[in-house]
C-alpha positions in Angstrom: 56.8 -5.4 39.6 54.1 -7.7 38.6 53.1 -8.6 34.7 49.9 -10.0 34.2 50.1 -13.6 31.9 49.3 -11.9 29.0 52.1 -9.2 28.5 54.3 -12.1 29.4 52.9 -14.1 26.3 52.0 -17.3 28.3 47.9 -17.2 28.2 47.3 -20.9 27.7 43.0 -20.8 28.5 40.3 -18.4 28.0 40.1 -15.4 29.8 36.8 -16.4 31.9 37.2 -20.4 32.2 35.9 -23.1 29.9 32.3 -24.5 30.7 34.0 -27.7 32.4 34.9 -25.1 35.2 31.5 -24.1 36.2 29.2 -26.8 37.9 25.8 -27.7 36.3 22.8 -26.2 35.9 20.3 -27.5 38.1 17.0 -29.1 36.2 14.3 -26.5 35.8 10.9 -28.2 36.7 7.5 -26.5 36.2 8.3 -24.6 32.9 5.9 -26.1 31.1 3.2 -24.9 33.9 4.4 -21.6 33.5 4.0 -21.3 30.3 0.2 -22.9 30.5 -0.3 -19.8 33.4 1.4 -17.3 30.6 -1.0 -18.6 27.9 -4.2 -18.7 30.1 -3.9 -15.1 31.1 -3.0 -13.6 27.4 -6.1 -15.2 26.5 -8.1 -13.4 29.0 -6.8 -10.3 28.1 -7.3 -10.7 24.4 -10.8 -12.0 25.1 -11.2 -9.1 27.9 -9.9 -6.6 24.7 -12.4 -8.2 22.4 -15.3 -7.4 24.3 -14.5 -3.5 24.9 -13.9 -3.1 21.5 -17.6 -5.1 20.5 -19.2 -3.3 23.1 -17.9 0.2 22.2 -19.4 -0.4 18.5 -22.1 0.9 19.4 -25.9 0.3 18.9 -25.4 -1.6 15.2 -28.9 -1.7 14.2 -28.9 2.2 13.1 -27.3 3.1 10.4 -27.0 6.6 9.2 -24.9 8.2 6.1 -24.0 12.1 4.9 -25.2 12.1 1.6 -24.3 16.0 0.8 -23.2 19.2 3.1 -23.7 22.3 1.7 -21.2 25.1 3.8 -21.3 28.3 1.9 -23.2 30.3 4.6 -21.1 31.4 7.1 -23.9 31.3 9.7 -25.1 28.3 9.4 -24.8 24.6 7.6 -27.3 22.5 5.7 -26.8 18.6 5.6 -29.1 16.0 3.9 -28.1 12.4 6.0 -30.2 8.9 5.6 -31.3 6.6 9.0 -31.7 2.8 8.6 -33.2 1.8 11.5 -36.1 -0.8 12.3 -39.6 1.2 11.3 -41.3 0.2 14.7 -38.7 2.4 16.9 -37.8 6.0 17.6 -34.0 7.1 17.0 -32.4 10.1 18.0 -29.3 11.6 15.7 -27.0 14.2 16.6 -25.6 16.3 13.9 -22.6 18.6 14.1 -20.9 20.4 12.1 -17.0 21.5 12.3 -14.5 24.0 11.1 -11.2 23.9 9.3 -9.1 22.6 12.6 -11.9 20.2 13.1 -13.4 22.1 16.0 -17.4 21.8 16.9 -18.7 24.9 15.6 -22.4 24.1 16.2 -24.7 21.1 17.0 -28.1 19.9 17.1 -29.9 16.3 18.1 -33.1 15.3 15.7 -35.4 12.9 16.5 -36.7 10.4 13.9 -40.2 9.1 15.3 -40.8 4.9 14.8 -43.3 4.3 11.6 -40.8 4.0 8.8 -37.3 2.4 8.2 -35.4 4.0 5.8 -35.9 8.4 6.6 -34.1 10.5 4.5 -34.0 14.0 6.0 -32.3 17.9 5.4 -31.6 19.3 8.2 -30.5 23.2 8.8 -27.5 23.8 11.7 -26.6 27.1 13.1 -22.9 27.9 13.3 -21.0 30.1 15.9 -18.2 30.1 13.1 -17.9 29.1 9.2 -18.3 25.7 8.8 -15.9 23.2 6.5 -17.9 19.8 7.3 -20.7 18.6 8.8 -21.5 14.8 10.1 -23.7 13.0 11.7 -22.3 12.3 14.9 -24.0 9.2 16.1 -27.7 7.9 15.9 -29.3 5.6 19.0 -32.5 3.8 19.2 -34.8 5.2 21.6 
C-alpha cells in the first residue's frame, strides 16, 4: 500500500515548490501606456458625467420659491410662490400640488408676462383629492 511523504514524517520542502522552482516572469512592457489609456478614458467619462448633470440643471436664470401653502380645503389648494427672472422676458411656472403618499393630486401652468423681475403671485389649484403640499414644480423662460 502506498503512504504519501507526509504520514511517513519525511516532508523535507513545501508542499507547492519554493519560487527557485518556477521560471521567471517575463518583463511586462507597455504598462505604463495602459495606464495613460485607463486614465484618458475616466476622464472622459467624468467630464461626459459633468456635463449631464450641468445640463440637466435646468434653465438657472429663474428662480422661484413657496413662500406659504394653505391645504385645509379638501377641493382645492391655495399657494403664494415668488419668480426671479429677468423683467424683459415671459416665464411660464407649473404648480402642483400633492397628497400624503406624494401623489399629483392636481396641477396647473401660470404664465408670468416680461415687464417686471421679481412677481410675487397667489395662485388657487383645484384638487381631485385633499391635498398635504403644494410646489412649484419648475419655472422656464419663454
Amino acid at each position: 500500500m502506498a503512504t504519501s511523504e507526509a504520514e511517513r514524517g519525511r516532508q523535507t520542502g513545501p508542499v507547492l515548490g519554493t519560487p527557485d522552482d518556477f521560471p521567471d516572469r517575463p518583463e511586462r512592457r507597455g504598462r505604463f501606456v495602459v495606464h495613460v489609456v485607463i486614465a484618458i478614458l475616466c476622464a472622459v467619462c467624468a467630464g461626459g458625467w459633468g456635463y449631464v448633470m450641468w445640463a440637466s440643471k435646468g434653465n438657472t436664470q429663474v428662480i422661484d420659491q413657496v413662500i406659504a401653502f394653505d391645504a385645509r380645503r379638501g377641493d382645492s389648494l391655495q399657494i403664494t410662490f415668488e419668480v426671479v427672472k429677468p423683467s424683459e422676458r415671459a416665464a411660464v411656472c407649473r404648480l402642483r400640488a400633492t397628497d400624503v403618499g406624494h401623489a399629483e393630486v392636481g396641477s396647473r401652468e401660470v404664465s408670468i408676462p416680461a415687464g417686471e423681475g421679481y412677481v410675487r403671485l397667489t395662485e388657487r389649484l383645484e384638487t381631485s383629492a385633499q391635498a398635504t403640499s403644494g410646489d412649484v414644480h419648475y419655472c422656464y423662460l419663454v
